[in-house]
VEXDREN-2710 file (C-alpha; in Angstrom, 1 decimal):
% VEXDREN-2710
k/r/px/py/pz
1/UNK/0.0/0.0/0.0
2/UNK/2.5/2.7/0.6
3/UNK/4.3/1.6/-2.1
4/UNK/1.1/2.0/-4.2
5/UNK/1.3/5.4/-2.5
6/UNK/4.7/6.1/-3.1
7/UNK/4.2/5.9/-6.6
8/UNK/1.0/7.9/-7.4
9/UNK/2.8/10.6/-5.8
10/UNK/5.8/10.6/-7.9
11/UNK/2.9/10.6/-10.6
12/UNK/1.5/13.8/-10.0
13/UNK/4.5/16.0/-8.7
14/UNK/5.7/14.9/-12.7
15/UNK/2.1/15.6/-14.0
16/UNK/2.0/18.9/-11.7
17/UNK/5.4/19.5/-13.2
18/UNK/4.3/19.0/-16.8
19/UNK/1.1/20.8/-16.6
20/UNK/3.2/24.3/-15.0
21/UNK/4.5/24.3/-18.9
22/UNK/2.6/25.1/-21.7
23/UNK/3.6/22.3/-23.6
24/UNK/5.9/19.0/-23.2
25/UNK/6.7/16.7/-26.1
26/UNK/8.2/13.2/-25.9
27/UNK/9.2/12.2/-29.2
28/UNK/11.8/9.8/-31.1
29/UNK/12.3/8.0/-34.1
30/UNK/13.4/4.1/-34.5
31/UNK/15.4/3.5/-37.7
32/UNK/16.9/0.6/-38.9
33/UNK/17.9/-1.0/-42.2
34/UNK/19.6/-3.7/-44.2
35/UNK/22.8/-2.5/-46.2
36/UNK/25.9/-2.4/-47.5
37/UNK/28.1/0.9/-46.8
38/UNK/30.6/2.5/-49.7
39/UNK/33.6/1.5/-48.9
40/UNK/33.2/-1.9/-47.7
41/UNK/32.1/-5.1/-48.6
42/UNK/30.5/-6.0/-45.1
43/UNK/26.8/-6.3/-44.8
44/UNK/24.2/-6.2/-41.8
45/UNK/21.4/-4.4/-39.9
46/UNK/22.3/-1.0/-39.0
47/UNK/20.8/2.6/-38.0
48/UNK/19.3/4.2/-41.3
49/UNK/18.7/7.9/-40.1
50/UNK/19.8/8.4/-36.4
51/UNK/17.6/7.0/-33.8
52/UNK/16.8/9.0/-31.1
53/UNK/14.7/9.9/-27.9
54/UNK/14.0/13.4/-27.4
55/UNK/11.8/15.8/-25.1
56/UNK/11.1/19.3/-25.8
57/UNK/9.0/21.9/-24.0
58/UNK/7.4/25.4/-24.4
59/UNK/6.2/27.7/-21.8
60/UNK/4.2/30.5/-22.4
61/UNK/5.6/33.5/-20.5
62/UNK/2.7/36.0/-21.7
63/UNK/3.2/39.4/-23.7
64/UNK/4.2/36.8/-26.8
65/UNK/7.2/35.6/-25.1
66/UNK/8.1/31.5/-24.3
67/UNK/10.8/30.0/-23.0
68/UNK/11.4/26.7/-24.8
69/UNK/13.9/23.4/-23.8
70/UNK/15.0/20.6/-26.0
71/UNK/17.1/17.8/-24.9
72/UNK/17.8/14.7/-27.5
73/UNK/19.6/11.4/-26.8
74/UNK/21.1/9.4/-30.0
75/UNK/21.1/5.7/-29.7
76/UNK/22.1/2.5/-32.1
77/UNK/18.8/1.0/-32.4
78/UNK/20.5/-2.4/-33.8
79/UNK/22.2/-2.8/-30.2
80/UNK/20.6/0.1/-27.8
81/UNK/24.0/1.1/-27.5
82/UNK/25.1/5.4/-26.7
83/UNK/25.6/6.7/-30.5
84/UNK/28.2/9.0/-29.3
85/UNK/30.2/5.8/-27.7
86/UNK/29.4/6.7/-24.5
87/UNK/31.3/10.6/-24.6
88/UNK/27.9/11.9/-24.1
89/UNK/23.9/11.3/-23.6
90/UNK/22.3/14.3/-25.2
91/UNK/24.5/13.9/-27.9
92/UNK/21.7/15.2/-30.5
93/UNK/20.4/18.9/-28.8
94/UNK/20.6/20.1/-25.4
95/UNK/19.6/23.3/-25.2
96/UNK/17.3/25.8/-23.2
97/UNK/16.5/29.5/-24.3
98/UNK/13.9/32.4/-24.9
99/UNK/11.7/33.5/-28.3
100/UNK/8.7/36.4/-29.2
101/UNK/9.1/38.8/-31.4
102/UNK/12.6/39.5/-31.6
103/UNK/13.4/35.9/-32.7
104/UNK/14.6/32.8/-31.1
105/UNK/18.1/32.8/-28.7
106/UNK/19.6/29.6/-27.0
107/UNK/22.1/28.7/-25.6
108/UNK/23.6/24.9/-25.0
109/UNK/24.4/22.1/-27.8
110/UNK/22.6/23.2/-31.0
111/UNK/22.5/22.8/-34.7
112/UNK/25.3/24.9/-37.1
113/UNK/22.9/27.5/-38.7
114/UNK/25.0/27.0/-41.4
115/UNK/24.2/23.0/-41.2
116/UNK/20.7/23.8/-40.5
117/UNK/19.9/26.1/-43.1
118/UNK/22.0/25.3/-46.0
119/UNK/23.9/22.4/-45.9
120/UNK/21.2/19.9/-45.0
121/UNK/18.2/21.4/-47.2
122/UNK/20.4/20.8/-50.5
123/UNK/20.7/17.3/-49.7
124/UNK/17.2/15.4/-50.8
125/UNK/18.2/12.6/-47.8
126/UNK/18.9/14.9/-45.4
127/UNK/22.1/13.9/-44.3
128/UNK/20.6/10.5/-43.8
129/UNK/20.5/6.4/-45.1
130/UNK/23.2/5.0/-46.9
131/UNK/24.0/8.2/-48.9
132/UNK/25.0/10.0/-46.0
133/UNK/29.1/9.5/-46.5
134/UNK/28.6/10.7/-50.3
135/UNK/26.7/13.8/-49.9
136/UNK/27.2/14.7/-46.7
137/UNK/30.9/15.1/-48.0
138/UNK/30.0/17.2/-50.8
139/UNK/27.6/19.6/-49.1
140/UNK/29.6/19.7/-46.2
141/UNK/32.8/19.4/-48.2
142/UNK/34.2/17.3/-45.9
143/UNK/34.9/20.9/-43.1
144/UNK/31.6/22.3/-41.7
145/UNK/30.3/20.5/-38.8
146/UNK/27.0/19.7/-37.8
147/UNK/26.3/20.6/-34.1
148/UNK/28.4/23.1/-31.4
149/UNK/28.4/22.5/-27.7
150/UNK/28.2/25.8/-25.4
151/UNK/27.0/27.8/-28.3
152/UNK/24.7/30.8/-28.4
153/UNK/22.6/30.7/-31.2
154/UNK/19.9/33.5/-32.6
155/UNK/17.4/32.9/-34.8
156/UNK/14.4/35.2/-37.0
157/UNK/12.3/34.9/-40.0
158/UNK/9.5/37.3/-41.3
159/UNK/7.7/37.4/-44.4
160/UNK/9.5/34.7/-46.1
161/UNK/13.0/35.8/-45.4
162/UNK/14.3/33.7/-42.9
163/UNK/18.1/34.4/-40.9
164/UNK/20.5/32.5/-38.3
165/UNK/23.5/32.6/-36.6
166/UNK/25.7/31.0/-34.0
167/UNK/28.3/31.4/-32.2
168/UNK/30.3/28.8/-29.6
169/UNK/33.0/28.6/-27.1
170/UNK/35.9/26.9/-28.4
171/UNK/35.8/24.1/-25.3
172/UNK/34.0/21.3/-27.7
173/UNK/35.7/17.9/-26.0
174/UNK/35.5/16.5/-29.7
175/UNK/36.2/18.5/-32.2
176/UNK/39.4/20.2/-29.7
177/UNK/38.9/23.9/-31.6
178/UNK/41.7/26.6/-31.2
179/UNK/39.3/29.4/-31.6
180/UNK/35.4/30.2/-31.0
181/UNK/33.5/28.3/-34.4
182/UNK/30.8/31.4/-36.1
183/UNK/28.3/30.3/-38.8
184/UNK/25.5/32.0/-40.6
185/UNK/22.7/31.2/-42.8
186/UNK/20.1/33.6/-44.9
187/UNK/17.5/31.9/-47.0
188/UNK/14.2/33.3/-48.7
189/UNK/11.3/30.9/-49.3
190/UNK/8.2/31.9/-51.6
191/UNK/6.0/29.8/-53.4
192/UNK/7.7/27.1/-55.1
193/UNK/11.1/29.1/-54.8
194/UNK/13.9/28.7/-52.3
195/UNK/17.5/30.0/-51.9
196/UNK/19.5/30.6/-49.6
197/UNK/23.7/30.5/-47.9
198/UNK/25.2/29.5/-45.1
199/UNK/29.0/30.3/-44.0
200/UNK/30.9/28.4/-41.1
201/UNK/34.2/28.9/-39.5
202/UNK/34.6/26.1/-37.5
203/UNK/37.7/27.0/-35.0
204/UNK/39.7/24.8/-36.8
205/UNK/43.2/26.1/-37.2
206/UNK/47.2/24.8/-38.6
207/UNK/48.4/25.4/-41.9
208/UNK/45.4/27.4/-42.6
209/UNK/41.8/28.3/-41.1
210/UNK/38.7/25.7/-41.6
211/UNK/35.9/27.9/-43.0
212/UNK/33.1/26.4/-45.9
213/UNK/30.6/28.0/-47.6
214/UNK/27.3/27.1/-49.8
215/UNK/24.7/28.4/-51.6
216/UNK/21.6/26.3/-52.7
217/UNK/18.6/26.7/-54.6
218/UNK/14.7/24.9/-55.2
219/UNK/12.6/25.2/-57.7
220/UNK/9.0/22.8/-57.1
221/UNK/7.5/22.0/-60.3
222/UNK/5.0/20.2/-59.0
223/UNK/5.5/16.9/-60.8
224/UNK/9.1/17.5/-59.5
225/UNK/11.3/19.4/-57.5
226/UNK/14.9/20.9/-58.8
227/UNK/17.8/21.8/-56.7
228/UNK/21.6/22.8/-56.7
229/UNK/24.3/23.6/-54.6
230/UNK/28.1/25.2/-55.1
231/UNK/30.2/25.1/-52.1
232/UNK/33.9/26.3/-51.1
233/UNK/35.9/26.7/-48.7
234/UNK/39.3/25.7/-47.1
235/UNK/40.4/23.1/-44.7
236/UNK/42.7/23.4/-41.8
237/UNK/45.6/21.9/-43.5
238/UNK/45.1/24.7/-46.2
239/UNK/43.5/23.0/-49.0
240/UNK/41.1/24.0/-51.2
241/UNK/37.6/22.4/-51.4
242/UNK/34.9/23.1/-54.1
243/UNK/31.8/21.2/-54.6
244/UNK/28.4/21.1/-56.2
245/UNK/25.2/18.9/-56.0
246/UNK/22.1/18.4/-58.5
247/UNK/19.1/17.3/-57.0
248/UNK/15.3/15.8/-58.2
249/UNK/12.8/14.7/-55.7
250/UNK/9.3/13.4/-57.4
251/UNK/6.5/12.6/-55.9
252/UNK/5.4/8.8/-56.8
253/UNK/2.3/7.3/-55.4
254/UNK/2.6/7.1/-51.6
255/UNK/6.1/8.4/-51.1
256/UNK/9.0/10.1/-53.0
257/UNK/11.9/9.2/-55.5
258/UNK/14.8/11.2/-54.7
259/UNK/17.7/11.3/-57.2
260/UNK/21.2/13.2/-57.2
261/UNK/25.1/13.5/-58.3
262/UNK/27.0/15.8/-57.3
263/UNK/31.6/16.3/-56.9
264/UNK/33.9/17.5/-54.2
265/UNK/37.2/18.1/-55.4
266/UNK/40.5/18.8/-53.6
267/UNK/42.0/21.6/-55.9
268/UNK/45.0/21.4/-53.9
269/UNK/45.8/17.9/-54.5
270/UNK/43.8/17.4/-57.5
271/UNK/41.9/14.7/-56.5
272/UNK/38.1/13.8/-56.2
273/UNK/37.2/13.6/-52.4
274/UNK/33.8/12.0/-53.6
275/UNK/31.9/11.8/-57.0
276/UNK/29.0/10.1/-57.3
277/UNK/25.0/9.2/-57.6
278/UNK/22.6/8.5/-55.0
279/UNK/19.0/7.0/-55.8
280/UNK/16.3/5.9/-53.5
281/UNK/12.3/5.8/-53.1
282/UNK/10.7/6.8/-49.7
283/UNK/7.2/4.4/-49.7
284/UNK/5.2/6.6/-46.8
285/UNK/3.3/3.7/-44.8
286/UNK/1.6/6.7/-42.9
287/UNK/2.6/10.1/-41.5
288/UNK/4.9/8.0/-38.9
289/UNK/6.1/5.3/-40.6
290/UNK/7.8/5.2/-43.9
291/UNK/10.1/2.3/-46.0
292/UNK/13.2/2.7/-48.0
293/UNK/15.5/1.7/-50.5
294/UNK/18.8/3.9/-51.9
295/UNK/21.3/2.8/-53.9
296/UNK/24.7/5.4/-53.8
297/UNK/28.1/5.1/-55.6
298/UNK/31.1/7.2/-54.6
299/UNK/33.4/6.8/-57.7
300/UNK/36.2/8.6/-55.7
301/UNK/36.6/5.4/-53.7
302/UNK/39.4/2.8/-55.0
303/UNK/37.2/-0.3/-54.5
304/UNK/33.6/-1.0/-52.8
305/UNK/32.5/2.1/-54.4
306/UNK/28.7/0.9/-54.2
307/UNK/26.3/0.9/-51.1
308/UNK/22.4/0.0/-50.5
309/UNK/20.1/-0.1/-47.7
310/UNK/16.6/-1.5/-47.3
311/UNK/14.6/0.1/-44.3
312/UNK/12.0/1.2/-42.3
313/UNK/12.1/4.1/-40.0
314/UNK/9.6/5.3/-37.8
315/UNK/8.5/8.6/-35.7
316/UNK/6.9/9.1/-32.6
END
């Protein structure tokens, strides 16, 4: 009995707790596929997108303000094993911050506005499934990173103009930064139009300073949708990187074919750092649940230059 007790009031002080905020979100997504990587001749089941467990909150503060939380936690799905081998839990977001009318500002691990805004929207994947080594690399050119910890990031958009940017201390226990990493995006959306850049110096420093840039563009047909991407930048070793990506996403029945090729080249060496095609149809099951096949080739590779998954992801 007082255990019985014990227990339904742990259950309300967390329901009391909830209901003080406006709104509190669990949410997640289980992904997990057959394949084959580029690269390698091994096959097996393995995450196809990033499984996670997240929570996220808003709180109405009143005179349109809101403080807002997010927390995410990365996991191997195949195993249940830490993503981030056990260097962190919240290894997707952890941040907590303030928005209204003068935007959005927090502060913790977040996003590269430069990731967020540019990088990832050229890519028809989204930085995700078997293609993620191929175009990550050329819309990333192999420099930007994708999240900062202790960062402070700003955030505003307004009649379809939309702008970001971030700035982070340079104590990340991963990426080891000499200086404070800065990034940027702009991006204007209208109709079926969208464009947009993002900049990013990520900290990185030797021979010469880490810093990548893209600009990307969408054009929505309707019975298709049309994008490209030019990046360039320079590595920390003082090499130049330029890339670009073309992109077709379709609608087709219940889901989406998704098609592109794209080239980052090392001008410095004079060598392809990838070069390829990625191909895949996205069969939506429902709004949650969705199944998948890609086929990718990175031509830059010297053997095993081919990789395919077979999946099913879904969100919660």
């Amino acid at each position: 009995m007082k255990k019985s007790l014990l227990a339904l009031a742990a259950l309300t002080a967390f329901a009391g707790a909830a209901s003080a905020q406006s709104s509190v979100t669990l949410y997640g997504r289980v992904d997990l596929s057959g394949a084959k990587n580029m690269g390698s001749a091994a096959k097996g089941i393995q995450n196809g997108s990033g499984s996670r467990l997240g929570v996220r909150g808003v709180e109405d503060l009143g005179g349109g303000m809101s403080a807002l939380f997010n927390i995410e936690h990365r996991f191997n799905a195949d195993t249940g094993s830490d993503s981030s081998g056990g260097v962190r839990h919240w290894n997707g977001r952890s941040f907590v911050g303030l928005q209204g009318g003068f935007g959005q500002v927090v502060f913790g691990r977040e996003y590269s506005t430069a990731f967020l805004g540019s990088q990832l929207v050229a890519d028809p994947w989204g930085w995700d499934t078997i293609v993620v080594p191929l175009n990550t690399a050329i819309t990333g050119g192999a420099i930007a990173k994708v999240r900062y910890d202790s960062s402070a990031t700003y955030r505003i958009s307004a009649s379809g103009f939309s702008f970001a940017a971030q700035i982070a201390e340079a104590t990340d226990t991963i990426y080891k930064v000499k200086n404070k990493p800065v990034n940027f995006a702009v991006g204007y959306a209208s109709g079926p139009i969208a464009v947009g850049l993002g900049y990013e110096r990520t900290g990185e420093e030797a021979a010469g300073t880490a810093k990548w840039m893209t600009v990307h563009g969408s054009y929505n047909l309707g019975m298709v949708k049309l994008g490209a991407m030019y990046g360039t930048g320079t590595t920390a070793a003082d090499h130049d990187h330029r890339s670009w990506l073309l992109s077709a996403v379709a609608p087709m029945g219940a889901g989406e074919l998704r098609a592109s090729y794209g080239r980052l080249k090392d001008k410095t060496a004079d060598v392809d750092a990838a070069k390829g095609f990625a191909l895949g149809y996205h069969y939506n099951m429902s709004k949650r649940t969705t199944l998948y096949v890609d086929l990718a080739r990175n031509t830059a590779l010297t053997t095993e230059k081919s990789g395919y998954d077979v999946g099913i992801k879904h969100n919660f």
